[in-house]
RODO-2510 file (C-alpha; in nm, 4 decimals, decimal comma):
residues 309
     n   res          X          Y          Z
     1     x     9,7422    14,6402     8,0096
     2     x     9,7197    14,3581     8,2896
     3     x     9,4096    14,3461     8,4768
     4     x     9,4500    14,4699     8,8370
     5     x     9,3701    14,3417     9,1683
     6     x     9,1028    14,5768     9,2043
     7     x     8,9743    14,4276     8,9063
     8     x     8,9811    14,0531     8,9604
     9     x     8,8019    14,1397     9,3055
    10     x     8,5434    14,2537     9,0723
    11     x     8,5449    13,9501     8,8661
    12     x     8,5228    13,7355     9,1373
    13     x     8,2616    13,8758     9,3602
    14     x     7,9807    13,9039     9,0102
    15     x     8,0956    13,5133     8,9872
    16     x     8,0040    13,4887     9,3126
    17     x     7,6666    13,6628     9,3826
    18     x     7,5577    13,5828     8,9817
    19     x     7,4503    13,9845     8,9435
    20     x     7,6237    14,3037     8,8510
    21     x     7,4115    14,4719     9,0655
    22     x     7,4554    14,2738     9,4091
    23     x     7,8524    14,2223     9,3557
    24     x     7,8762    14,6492     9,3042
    25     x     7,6573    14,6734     9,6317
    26     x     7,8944    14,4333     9,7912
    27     x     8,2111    14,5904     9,6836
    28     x     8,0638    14,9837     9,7426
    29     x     8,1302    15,0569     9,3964
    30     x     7,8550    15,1579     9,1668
    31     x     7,7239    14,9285     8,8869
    32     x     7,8366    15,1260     8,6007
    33     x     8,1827    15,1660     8,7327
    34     x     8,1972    14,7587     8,8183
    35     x     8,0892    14,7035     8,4121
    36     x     8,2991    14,9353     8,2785
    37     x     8,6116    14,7799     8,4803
    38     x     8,4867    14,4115     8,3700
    39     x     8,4529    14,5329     8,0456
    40     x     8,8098    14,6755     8,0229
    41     x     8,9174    14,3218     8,0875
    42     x     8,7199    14,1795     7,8765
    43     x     8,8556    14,3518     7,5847
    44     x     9,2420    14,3594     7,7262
    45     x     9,2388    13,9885     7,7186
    46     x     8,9993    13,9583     7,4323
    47     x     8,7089    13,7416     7,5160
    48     x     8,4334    13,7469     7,6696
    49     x     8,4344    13,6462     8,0188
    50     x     8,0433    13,6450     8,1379
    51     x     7,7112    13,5867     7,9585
    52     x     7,4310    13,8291     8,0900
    53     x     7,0531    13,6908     8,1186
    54     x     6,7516    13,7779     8,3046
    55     x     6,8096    13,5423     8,5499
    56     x     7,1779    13,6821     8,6075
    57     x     7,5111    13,6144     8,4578
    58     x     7,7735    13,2405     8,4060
    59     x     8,0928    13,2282     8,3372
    60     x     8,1691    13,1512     7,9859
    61     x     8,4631    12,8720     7,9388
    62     x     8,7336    13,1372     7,9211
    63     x     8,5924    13,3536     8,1938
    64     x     8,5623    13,0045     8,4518
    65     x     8,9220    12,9974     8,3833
    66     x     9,0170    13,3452     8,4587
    67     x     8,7732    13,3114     8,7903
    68     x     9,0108    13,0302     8,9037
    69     x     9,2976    13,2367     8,8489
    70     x     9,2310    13,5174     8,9930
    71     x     9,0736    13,3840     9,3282
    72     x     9,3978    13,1913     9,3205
    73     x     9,5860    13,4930     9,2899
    74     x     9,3796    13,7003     9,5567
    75     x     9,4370    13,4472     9,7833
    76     x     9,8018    13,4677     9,7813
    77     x     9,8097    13,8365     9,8212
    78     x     9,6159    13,7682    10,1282
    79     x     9,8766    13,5119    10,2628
    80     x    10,1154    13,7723    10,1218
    81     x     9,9506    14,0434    10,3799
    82     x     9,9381    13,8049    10,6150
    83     x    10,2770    13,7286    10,6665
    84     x    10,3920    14,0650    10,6570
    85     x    10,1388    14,2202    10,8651
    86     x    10,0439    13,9630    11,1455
    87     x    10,3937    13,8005    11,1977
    88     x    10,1988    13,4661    11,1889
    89     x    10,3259    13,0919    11,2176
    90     x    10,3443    12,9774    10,8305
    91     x    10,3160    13,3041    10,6935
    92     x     9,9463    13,3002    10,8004
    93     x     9,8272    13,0112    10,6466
    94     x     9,8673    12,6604    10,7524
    95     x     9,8437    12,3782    10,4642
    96     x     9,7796    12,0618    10,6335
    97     x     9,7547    11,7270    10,4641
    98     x     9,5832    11,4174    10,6492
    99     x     9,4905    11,0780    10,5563
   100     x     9,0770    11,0582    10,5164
   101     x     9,0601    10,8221    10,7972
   102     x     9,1868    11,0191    11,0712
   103     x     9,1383    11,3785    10,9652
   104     x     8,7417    11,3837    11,0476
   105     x     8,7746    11,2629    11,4025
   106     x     9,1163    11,4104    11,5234
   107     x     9,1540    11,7283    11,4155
   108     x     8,8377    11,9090    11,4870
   109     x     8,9845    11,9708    11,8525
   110     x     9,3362    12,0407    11,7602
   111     x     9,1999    12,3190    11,4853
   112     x     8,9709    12,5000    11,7448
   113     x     9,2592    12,5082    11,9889
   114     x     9,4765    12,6139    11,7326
   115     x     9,2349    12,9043    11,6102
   116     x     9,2067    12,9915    12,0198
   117     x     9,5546    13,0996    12,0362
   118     x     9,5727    13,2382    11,6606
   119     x     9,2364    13,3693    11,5528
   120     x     9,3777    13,5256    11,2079
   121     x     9,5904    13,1622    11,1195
   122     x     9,4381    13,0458    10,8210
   123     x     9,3980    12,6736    10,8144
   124     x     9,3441    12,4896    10,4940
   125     x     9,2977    12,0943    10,5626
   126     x     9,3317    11,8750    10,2738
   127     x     9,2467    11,4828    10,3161
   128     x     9,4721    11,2774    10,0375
   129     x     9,5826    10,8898    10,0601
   130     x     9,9667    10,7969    10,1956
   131     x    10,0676    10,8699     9,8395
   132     x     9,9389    11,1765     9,7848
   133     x    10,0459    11,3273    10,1320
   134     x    10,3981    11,1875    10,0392
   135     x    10,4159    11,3832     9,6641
   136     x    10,2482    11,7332     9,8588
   137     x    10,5044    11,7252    10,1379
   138     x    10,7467    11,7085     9,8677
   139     x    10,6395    11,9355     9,6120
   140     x    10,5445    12,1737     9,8831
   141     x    10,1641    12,2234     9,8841
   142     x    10,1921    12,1049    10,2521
   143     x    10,3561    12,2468    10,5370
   144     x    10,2320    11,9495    10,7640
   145     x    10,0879    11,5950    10,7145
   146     x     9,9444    11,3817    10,9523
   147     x    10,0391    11,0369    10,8100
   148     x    10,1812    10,7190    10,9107
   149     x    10,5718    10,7784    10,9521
   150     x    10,7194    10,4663    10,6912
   151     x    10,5990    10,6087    10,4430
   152     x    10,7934    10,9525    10,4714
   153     x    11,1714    10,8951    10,4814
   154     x    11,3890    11,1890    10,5461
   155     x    11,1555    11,3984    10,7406
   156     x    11,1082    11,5157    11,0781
   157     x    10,8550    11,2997    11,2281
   158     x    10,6794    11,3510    11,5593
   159     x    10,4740    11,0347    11,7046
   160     x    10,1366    11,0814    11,8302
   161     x     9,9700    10,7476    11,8969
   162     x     9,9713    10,4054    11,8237
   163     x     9,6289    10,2492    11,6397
   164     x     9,4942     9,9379    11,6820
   165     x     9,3036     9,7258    11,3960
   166     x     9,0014     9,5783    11,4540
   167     x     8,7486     9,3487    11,1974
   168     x     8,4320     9,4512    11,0769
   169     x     8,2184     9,1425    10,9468
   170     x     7,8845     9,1047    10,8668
   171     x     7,5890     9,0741    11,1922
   172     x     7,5280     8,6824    11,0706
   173     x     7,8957     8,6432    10,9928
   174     x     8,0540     8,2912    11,2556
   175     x     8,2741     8,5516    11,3344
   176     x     7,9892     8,7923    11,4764
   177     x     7,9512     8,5503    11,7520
   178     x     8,1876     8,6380    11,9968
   179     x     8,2630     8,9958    12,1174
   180     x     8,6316     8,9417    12,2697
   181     x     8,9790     8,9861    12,0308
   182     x     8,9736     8,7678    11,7088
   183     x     9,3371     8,5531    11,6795
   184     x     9,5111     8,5621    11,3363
   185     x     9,4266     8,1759    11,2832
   186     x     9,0675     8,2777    11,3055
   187     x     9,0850     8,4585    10,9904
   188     x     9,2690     8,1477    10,8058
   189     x     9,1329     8,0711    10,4338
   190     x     8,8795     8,4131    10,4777
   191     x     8,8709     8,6779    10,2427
   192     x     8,9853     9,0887    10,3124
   193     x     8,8622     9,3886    10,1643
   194     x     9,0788     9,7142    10,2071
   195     x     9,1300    10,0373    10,0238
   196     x     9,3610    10,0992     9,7142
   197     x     9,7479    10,0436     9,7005
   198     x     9,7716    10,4573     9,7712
   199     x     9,7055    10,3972    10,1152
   200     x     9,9198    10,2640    10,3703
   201     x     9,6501     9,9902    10,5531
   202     x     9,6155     9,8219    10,2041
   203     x     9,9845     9,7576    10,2260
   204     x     9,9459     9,6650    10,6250
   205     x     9,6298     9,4388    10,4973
   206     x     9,8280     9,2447    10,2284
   207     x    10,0812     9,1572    10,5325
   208     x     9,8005     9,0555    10,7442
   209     x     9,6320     8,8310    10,5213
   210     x     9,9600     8,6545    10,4103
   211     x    10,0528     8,6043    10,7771
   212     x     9,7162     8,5091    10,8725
   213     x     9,6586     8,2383    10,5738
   214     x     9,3659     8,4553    10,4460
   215     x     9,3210     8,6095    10,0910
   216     x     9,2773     9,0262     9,9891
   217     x     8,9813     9,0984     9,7203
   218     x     9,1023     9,1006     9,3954
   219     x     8,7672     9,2355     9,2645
   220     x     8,7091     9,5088     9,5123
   221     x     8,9195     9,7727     9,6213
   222     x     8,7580    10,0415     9,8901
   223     x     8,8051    10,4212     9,7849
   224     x     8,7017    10,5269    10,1459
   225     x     8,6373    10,3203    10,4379
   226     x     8,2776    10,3628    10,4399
   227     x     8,2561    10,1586    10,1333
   228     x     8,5017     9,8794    10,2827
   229     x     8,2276     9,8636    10,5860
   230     x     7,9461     9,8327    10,3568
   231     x     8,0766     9,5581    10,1626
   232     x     8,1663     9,4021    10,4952
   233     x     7,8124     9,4871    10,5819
   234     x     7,6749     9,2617    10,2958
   235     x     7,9047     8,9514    10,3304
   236     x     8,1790     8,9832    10,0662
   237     x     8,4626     8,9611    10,3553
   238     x     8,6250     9,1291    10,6610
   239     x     8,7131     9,4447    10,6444
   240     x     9,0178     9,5729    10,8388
   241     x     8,9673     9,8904    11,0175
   242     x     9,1505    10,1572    11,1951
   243     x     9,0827    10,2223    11,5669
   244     x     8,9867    10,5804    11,5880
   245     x     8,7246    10,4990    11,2684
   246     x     8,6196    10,1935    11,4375
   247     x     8,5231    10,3675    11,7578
   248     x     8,3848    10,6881    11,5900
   249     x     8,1915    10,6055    11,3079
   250     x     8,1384    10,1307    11,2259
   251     x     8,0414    10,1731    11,6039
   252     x     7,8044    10,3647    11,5234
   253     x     7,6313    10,3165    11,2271
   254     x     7,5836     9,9232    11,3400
   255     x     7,5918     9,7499    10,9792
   256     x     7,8387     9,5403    11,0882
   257     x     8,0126     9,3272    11,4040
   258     x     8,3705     9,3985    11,5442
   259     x     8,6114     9,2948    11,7155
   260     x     8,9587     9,3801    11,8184
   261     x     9,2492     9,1994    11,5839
   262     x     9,5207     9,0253    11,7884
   263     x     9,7797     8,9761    11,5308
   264     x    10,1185     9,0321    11,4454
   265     x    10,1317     9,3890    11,2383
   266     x     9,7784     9,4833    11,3396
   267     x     9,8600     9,8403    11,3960
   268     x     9,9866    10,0986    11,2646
   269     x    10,1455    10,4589    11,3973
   270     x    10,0603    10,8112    11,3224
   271     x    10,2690    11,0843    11,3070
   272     x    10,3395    11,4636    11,2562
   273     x    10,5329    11,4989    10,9498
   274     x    10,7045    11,8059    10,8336
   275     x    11,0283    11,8711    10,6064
   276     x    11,3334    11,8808    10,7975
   277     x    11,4373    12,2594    10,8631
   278     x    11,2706    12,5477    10,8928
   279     x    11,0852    12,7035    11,1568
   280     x    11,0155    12,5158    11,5170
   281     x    10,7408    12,7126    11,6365
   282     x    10,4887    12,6382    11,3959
   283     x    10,5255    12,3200    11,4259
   284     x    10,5612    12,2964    11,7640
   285     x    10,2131    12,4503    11,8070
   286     x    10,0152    12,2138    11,6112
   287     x    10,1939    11,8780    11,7682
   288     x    10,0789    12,0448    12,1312
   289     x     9,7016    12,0981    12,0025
   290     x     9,7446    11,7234    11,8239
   291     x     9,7982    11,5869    12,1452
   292     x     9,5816    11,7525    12,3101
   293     x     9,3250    11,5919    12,0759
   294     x     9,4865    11,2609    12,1529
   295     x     9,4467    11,3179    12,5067
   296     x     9,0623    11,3951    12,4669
   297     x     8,9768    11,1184    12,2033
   298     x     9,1696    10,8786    12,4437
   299     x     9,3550    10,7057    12,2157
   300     x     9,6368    10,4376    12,3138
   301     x     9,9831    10,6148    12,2534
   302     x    10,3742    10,6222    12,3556
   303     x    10,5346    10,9167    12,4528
   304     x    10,5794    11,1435    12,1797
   305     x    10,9110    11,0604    11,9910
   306     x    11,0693    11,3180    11,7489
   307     x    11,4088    11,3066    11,5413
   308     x    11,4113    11,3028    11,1526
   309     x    11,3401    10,9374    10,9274
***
């Protein structure tokens, strides 16, 4: 016998709430029916899959496992529902990958305007680096990315804005002198710190420092650009930052100077990114609520462009 739906609701609400008693309130069933249906599991698949203590019940090793399955599995019989029922854009559920530095400060906006005209569209947001988006979109665990276009051949790619890079140096840095645009010979012979080779800027950083005479950090490599700031912060080199972070979060936090970069390559684009085929008006609603989040952040961009890469 296979354990049921009903069953692995079971399972997963007394991993939940840690008590037999709360999970068969929660569920309307009574205790001894829950037990008796966890304990019909138990012995189909022949282990044991909580421990029971005063202070409540864990998951042994085998029953953590069958937890992750089986929310897994309740969750796609809910998108299953969903599509059937509601008629929703991507079946009900929207998988959206993003890079880490822009998902935090553009898509709040575009997800509540999305949820305004869908209430019941699911949307799960997953931040991952250029390669990562790149190896989802492909193996399908995204629908969408929001990702810088060169790195996604044969797609259909929809341009949002343009980003400018600024510097971020240290307060007593020579460089923290001057408020106006910093020139590419100003950063001759200095050192950069960026992020690792999974992400897009580290690759835009490399051709920045070799056009600009300066060297990239062999010894440090950011995983988040938090940590590049910091280390900017305390003097190990200039750290090259995207626009939208710059404004939204260095600005703010104060550790460190910046200034606008005025060099060849010191940009990069961002784009909508989704397989080519399939259905237009899911995607067609996110790019609006993207650019309405553009609009609202004020962000420097070119008309939108579309057409497959």
């Amino acid at each position: 016998m296979r354990p049921t739906l009903r069953q692995l609701e079971y399972i997963v609400a007394v991993a939940r709430l840690g008590r037999f008693g709360l999970a068969a309130e929660a569920l309307a069933v009574s205790q001894p029916s829950l037990s008796a249906q966890i304990a019909e599991v138990e012995a189909d698949l022949g282990t044991r899959l909580f421990q029971r203590g005063r202070s409540g019940v864990q998951p042994t090793a085998a029953g953590a496992e069958v937890i992750r399955r089986a929310q897994k599995i309740l969750r796609e019989v809910e998108d299953l529902r969903a599509s059937v029922t509601h008629g929703l854009p991507f079946g009900g559920r929207l998988r959206l990958g993003v890079l880490p530095s822009i998902g935090p400060y553009l898509l709040p906006g575009a997800i509540a305007s999305i949820h305004r005209q869908h209430p019941d569209l699911r949307v799960a947001v997953r931040e991952e680096n250029t390669q990562g988006l790149e190896q989802g979109l492909r193996a399908g665990r995204f629908d969408l990315i929001v990702s810088t276009p060169e790195d996604h051949p044969n797609t259909r790619q929809i341009h949002l804005f343009g980003e400018r890079l600024w510097i971020a140096v240290a307060r007593d840095d020579p460089l923290a002198a001057s408020e106006g645009p910093v020139a590419a010979a100003d950063l001759r012979g200095r050192m950069f710190l960026t992020l690792d080779r999974g992400h897009r800027l580290s690759r835009i950083v490399h051709a920045l420092a070799s056009s600009c005479g300066g060297i990239v950090s062999d010894d440090y490599e950011g995983t988040s650009l938090d940590s590049v700031r910091l280390m900017a912060a305390s003097g190990a080199g200039i750290a090259i930052l995207p626009e939208l972070y710059a404004r939204e979060q260095a600005a703010l936090r104060r550790d460190v100077a910046l200034r606008l970069l005025r060099a060849e390559g010191a940009s990069r684009d961002i784009a909508l990114i989704r397989p080519i085929g399939g259905d237009e008006a899911g995607p067609d609603l996110v790019q609006a609520a993207l650019h309405q989040a553009v609009a609202a952040l004020g962000l420097a961009g070119e008309a939108a462009r579309s057409g497959p890469a």
